[in-house]
C-alpha positions in Angstrom: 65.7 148.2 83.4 65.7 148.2 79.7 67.0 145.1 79.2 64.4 143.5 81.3 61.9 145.5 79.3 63.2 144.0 76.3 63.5 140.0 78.1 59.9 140.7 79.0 59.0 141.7 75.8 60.8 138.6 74.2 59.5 136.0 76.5 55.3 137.5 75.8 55.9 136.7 71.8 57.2 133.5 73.0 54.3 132.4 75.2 52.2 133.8 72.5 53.7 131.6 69.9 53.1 128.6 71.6 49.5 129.7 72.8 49.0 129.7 68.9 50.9 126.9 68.0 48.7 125.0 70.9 45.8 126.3 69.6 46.4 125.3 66.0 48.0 122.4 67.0 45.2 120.6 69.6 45.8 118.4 72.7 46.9 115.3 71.5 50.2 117.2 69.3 50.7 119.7 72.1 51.1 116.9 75.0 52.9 115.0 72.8 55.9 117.6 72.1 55.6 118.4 76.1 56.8 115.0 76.6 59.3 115.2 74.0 60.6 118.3 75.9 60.7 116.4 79.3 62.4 113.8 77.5 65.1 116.0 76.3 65.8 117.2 79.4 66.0 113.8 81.4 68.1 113.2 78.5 69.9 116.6 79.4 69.9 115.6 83.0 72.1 112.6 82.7 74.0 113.6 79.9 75.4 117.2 80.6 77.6 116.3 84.2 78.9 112.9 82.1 80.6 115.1 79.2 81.4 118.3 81.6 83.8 115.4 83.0 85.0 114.2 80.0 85.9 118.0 78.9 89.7 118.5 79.9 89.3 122.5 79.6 87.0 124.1 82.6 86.7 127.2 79.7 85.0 125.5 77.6 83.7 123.0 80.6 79.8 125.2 80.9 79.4 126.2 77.7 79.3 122.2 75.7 77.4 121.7 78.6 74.7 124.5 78.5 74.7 124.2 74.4 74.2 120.3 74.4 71.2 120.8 77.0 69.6 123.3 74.9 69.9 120.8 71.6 68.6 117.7 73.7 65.6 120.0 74.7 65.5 121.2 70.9 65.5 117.5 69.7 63.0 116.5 72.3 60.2 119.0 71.2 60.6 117.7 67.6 60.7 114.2 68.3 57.4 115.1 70.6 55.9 116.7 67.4 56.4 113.5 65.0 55.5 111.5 67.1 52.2 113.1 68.3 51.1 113.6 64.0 52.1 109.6 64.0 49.7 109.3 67.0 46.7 111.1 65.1 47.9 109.5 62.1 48.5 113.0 60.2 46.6 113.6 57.1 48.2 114.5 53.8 46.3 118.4 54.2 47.6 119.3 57.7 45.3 122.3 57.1 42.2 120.4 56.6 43.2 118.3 59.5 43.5 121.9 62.0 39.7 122.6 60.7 38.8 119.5 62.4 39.9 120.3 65.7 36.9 121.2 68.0 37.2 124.3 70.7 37.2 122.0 73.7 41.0 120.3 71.5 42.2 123.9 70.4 41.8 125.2 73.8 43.5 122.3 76.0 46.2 122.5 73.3 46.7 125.7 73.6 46.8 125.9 77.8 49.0 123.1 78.0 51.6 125.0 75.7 51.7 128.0 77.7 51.9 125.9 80.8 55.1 124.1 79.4 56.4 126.7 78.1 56.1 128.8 81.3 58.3 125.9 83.1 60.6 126.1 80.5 61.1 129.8 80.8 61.6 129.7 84.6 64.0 126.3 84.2 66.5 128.4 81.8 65.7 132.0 83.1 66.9 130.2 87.1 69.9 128.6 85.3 70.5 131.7 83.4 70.1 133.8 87.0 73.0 131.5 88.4 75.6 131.6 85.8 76.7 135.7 87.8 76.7 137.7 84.5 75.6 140.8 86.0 73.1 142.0 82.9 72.0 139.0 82.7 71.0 138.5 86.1 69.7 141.9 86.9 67.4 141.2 83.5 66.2 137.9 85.1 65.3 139.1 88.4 63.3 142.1 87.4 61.6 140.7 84.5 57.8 140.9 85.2 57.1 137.7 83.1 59.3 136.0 84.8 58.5 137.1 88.2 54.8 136.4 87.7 55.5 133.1 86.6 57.5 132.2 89.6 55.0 133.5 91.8 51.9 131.4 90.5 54.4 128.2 90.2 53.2 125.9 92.7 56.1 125.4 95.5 57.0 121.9 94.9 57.1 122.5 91.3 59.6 125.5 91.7 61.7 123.6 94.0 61.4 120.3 91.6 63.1 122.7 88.8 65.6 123.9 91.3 66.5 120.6 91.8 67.1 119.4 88.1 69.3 123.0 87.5 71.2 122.0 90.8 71.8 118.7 89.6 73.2 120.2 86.9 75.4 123.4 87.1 76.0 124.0 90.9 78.1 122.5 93.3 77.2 120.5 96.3 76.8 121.2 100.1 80.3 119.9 101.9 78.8 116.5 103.9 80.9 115.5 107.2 81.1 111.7 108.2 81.9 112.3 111.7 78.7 112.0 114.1 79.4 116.4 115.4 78.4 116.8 118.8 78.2 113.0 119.7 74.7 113.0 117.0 74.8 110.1 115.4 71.0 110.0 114.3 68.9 112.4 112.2 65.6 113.5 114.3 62.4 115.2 112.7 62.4 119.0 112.6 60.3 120.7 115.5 56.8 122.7 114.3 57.6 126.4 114.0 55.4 129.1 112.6 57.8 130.2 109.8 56.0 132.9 109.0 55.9 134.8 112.2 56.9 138.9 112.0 60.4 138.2 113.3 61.2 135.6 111.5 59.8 137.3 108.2 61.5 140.4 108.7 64.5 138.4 108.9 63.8 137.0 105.8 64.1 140.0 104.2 68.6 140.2 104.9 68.9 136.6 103.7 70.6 136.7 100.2 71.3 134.3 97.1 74.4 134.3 96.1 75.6 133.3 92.2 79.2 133.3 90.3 80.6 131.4 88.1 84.5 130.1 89.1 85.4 130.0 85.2 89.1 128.1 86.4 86.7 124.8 87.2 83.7 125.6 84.5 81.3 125.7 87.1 78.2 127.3 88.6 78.3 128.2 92.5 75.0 129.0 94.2 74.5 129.5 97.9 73.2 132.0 100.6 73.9 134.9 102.8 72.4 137.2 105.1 73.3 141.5 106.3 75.6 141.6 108.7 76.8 145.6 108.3 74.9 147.9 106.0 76.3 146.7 102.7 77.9 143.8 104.2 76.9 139.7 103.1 78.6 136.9 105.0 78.1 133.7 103.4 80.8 130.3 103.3 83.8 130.8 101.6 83.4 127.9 99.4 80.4 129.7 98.2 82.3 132.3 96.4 85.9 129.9 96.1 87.3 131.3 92.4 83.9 133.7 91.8 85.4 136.9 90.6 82.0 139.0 90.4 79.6 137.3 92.7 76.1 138.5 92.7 74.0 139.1 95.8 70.4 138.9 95.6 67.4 139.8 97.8 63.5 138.4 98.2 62.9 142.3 97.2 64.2 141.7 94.0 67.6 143.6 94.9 70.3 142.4 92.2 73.6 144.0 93.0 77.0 142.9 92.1 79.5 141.9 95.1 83.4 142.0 95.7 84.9 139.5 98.3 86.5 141.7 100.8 87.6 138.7 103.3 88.0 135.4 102.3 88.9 132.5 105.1 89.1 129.2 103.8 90.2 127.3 107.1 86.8 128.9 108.8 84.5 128.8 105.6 83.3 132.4 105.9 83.5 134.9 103.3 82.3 138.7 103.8 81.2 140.6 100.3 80.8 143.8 100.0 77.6 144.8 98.1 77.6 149.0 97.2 73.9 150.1 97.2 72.6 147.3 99.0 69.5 148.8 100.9 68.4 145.6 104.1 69.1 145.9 107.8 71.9 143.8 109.4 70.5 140.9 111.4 71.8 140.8 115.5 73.2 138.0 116.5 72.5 135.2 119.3 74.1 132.4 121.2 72.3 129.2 120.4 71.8 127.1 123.5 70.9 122.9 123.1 66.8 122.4 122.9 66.5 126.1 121.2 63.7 126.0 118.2 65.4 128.0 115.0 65.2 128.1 111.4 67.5 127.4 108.4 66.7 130.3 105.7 68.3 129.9 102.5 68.1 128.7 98.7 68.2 125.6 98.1 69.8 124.5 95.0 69.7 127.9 94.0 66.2 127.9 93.6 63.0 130.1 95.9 63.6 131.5 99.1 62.5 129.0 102.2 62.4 128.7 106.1 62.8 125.5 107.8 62.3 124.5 111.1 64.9 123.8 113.0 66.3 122.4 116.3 69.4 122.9 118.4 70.8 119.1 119.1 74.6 120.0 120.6 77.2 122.6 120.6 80.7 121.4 120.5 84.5 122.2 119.9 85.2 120.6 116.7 88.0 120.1 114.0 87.0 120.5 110.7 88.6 120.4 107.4 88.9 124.0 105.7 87.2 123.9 102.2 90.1 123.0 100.3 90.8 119.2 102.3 93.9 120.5 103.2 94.2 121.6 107.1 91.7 121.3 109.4 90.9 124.2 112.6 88.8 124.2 115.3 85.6 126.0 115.6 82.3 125.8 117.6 79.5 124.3 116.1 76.1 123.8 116.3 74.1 120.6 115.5 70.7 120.9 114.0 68.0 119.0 113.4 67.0 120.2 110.0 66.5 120.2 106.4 69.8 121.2 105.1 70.4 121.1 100.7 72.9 122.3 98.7 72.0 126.5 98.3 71.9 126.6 101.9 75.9 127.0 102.3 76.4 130.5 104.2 72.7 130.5 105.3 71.6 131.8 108.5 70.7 129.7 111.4 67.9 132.1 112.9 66.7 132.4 116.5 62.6 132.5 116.8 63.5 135.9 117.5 65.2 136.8 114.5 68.7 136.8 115.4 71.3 135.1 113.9 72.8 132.1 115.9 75.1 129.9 113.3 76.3 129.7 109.5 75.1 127.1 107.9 78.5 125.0 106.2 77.8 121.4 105.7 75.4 118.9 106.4 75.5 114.8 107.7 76.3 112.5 104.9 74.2 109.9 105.8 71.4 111.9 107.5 70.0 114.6 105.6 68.3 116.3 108.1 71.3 116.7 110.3 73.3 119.9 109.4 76.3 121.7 111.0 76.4 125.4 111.6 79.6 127.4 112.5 78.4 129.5 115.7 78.2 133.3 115.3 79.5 133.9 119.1 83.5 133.2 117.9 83.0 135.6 114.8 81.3 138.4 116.5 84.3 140.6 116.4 85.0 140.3 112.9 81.5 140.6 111.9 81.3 144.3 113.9 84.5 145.3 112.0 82.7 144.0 108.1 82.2 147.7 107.4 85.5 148.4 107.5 86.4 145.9 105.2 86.1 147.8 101.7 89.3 146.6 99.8 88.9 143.5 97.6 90.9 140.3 98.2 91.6 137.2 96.2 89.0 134.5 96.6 90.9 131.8 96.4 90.9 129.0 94.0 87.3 127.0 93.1 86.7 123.5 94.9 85.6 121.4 91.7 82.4 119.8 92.2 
């Protein structure tokens, strides 16, 4: 709690700054460094995954990348600034020149700082979320600034900066070729009330899981839900290398995980989360034409429900996480809006049971995805409390 006191406390003197430096500054100077910002961080966004490649050493892989987003973002706002006082042609008294300003100029200025500012915050304080430092993520996620910020960001804005930090620092959804279950064709998403009681008090057991596997220099974000009290299942190639996952929860739980099994030929991991306070979602059969939803977080970022449909259940091989082997599992087909965050993601009855495991998704249709059913891992998931002693988590996929 006290460092998110102290984050909080931080990140008010920074919005205050730039209210000031708005106000002083005026419209024309304020837009004009918000664009230089954006431009630094398309810059960023192209830039960062090209030299991460070129980096031989995954050590050292996140951190050039982090540093050199944070300069182009730096340079951006300073390029913004000249060029707005070029703009305005600047005067050789840049005091006189801030009498000048009327109200209307001082107070646009100074809105539009704290706006872009805000989005800056909640860009770096999501990336910051994902990297799995455990201080640094319990700060994040119960800072009040932060929260209130996320909360009165409108939704495709939030998801937007979920996508640029996905883009970025997290590794991808697997994508299958093969047409599962004979589906060769995306279809459009049935209508389902999302926010019905069952389906939002299942919301409440789906988890966000974050690491960093350090061997490959990368971020990995995905999602979970409660299986046992305490007990997360997610994909194994969500927590692949992560040595100190952390789980979190729409409450604002933050709690630091273990991997207590770890099956890469199946994709499912089970983590063990002390203190974790959610209730354990049943499980269901899916059957073809069933309405559902895929809960998750997309690229790391907000919670979400999607509709969902049941296309085809089949026997299928599929490659374990690795490319090495391949088993055989039942799977669901579903016509939905599967992204990369939703690995280990529940596929939820309208009832609020838990039919499938979101692992992969079509790789030519976007809104086909593929969900391990729940029916052939019953028996291990009535056994996950038992499961207390930590194992290895493998080795990271690079992506």
């Amino acid at each position: 709690m006290i460092a998110a006191r102290l984050l909080d406390l931080l990140l008010v003197l920074v919005l205050c700054v730039y209210l000031g430096e708005g106000w002083r500054n005026g419209i024309v100077r304020s837009v004009s460094a918000i664009l230089g910002v954006a431009a630094g961080g398309v810059a960023a966004f192209f830039a960062m995954p090209i030299v991460a490649a070129a980096i031989p050493s995954p050590e050292w892989r996140l951190t050039v990348s982090v540093a050199l987003g944070v300069l182009l973002l730096i340079g951006g706002h300073l390029l913004g600034v000249a060029i707005g006082r070029s703009i305005e042609g600047r005067r050789p008294d840049d005091r006189r020149r801030s009498t000048d300003l009327t109200t209307a100029e001082r107070l646009l200025g100074a809105v539009a700082n704290v706006v872009a500012s805000a989005l800056v915050i909640t860009l770096v304080a999501g990336s910051v979320a994902q990297l799995g430092v455990p201080v640094l993520s319990q700060a994040v996620n119960r800072s009040v600034v932060i929260g209130t910020i996320d909360r009165i960001t409108p939704g495709p804005v939030a998801e937007g900066l979920a996508r640029v930090r996905s883009a970025i620092f997290e590794q991808g959804l697997p994508t299958i070729d093969d047409a599962l279950g004979g589906i060769a064709a995306s279809q459009d998403p049935p209508d389902v009330d999302t926010a019905s009681d069952p389906l939002a008090a299942a919301a409440r057991s789906v988890a966000r899981i974050n690491g960093t596997a350090f061997a490959c220099g990368q971020n990995q974000t995905g999602s979970g839900f409660v299986v046992a009290p305490e007990r997360v299942v997610t994909n194994a190639h969500v927590v692949a290398g992560v040595v100190q996952p952390i789980v979190e929860l729409p409450d604002g739980q933050t709690l630091d995980a273990r991997v207590v099994w770890f099956d890469p030929e199946g994709d499912i991991a089970i983590l063990a989360v002390d203190g974790l306070d959610a209730a354990p979602l049943e499980l269901a059969d899916p059957a073809i034409g069933d309405d559902a939803v895929v809960d998750g977080y997309p690229h790391g970022g907000p919670f979400t429900s999607k509709p969902a449909k049941v296309l085809a259940i089949s026997n299928e091989r599929v490659a374990d996480i690795y490319g090495d082997g391949w088993s055989t599992r039942e799977v669901a087909t579903v016509a939905a809006e599967v992204q990369p965050g939703n690995s280990g993601g529940p596929l939820i009855t309208l009832d609020g049971r838990v039919a499938g495991v979101v692992f992969a998704r079509n790789a030519e249709h976007a809104n086909l995805g593929y969900a391990t059913t729940v029916g052939q891992l019953s028996e291990l998931f009535a056994g996950a409390g038992e499961l207390t002693a930590p194992v290895e988590p493998g080795s990271c996929v690079a992506g």
